[in-house]
C-alpha positions in Angstrom: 120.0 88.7 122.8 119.8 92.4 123.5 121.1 95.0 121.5 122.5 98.4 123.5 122.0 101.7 122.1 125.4 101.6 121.5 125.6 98.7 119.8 122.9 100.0 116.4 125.6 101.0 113.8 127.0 97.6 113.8 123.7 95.1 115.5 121.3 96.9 113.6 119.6 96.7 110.0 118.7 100.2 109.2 116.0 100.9 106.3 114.8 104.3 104.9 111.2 103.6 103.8 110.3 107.2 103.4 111.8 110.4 103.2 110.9 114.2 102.3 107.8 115.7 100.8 104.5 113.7 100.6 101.5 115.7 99.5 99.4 112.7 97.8 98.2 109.5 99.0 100.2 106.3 97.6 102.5 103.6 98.3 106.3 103.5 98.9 108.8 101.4 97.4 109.2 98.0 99.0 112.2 97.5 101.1 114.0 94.5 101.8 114.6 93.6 105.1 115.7 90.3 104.5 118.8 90.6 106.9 117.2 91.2 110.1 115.4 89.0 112.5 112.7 89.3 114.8 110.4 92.4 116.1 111.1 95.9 114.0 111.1 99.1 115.3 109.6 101.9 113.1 110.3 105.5 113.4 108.3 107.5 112.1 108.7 111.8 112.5 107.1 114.2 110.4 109.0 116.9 110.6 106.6 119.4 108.8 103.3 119.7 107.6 101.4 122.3 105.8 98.1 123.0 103.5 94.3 123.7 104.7 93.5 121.2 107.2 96.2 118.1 106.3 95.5 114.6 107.4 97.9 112.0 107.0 97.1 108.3 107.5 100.0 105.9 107.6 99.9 102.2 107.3 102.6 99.3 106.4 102.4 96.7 104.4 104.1 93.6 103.6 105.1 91.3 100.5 107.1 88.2 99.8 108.0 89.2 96.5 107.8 92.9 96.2 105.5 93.0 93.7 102.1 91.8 94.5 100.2 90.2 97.7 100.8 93.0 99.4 98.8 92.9 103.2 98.8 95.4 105.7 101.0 94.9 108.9 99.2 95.3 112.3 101.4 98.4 113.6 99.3 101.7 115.7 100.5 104.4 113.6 98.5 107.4 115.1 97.2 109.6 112.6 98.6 113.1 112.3 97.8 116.5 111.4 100.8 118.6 112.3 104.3 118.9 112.3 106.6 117.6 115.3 105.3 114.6 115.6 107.4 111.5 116.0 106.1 108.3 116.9 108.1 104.9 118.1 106.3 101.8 117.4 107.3 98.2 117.3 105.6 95.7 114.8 106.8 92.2 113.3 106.5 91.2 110.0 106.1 87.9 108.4 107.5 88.5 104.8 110.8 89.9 103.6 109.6 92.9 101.6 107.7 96.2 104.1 106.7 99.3 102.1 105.1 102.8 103.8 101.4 103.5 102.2 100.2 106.2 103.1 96.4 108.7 102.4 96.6 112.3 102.5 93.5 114.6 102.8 93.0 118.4 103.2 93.7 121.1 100.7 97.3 121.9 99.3 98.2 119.0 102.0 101.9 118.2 102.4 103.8 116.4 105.1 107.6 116.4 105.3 108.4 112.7 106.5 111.4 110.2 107.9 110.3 106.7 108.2 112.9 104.3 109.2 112.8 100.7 109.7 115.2 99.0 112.4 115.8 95.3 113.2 118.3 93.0 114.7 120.7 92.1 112.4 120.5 88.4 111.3 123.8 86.3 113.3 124.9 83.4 112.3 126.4 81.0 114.9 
């Protein structure tokens, strides 16, 4: 099944795995995306970025429990060292809890961030 553009508000499971200010490497809160199914879509946009050469490294990572056995998911999230970058990638997760890590380098670095989540709502038949 397909889902339109139109169609996200009520098709779509819409998660928030990162928002605002980052200036330190670390991990994000787990997220449960137990109520979707199938391939996710990520969106990630950094809206700003600023400090004395900043490098941000993203990755995602994935946990049946949301507190340990965390592994890394296999999604291309390009590297990025300025502001206005936004990035669409798709990735597919085997384990109900998906947390944004990230590791920030440069001096004074800080990175303004949205990180969304989206998947097919589970349907039942």
């Amino acid at each position: 099944m397909s889902t339109l553009l139109t169609d996200i508000a009520s098709a779509a499971s819409v998660h928030v795995l990162a928002a605002g200010a980052l200036t330190a490497t670390g991990n994000g809160t787990g997220v449960d995306l137990g109520d979707g199914d199938g391939p996710c879509t990520l969106v990630h946009h950094v809206v700003a970025a600023g400090g004395t050469s900043p490098d941000l490294v993203a990755v995602l990572a994935e946990s049946d429990n949301n507190s340990s056995g965390w592994s890394e998911i296999p999604a291309e999230i390009d590297e990025v060292s300025a502001a206005g970058d936004l990035q669409i990638v798709q990735f597919f997760r085997t384990k109900r809890y998906v947390r944004y890590t990230r590791t920030i380098t440069g001096t004074s670095p800080s990175f303004t961030v949205s990180v969304l989540a989206l998947q097919q709502k589970k349907m039942i038949a």
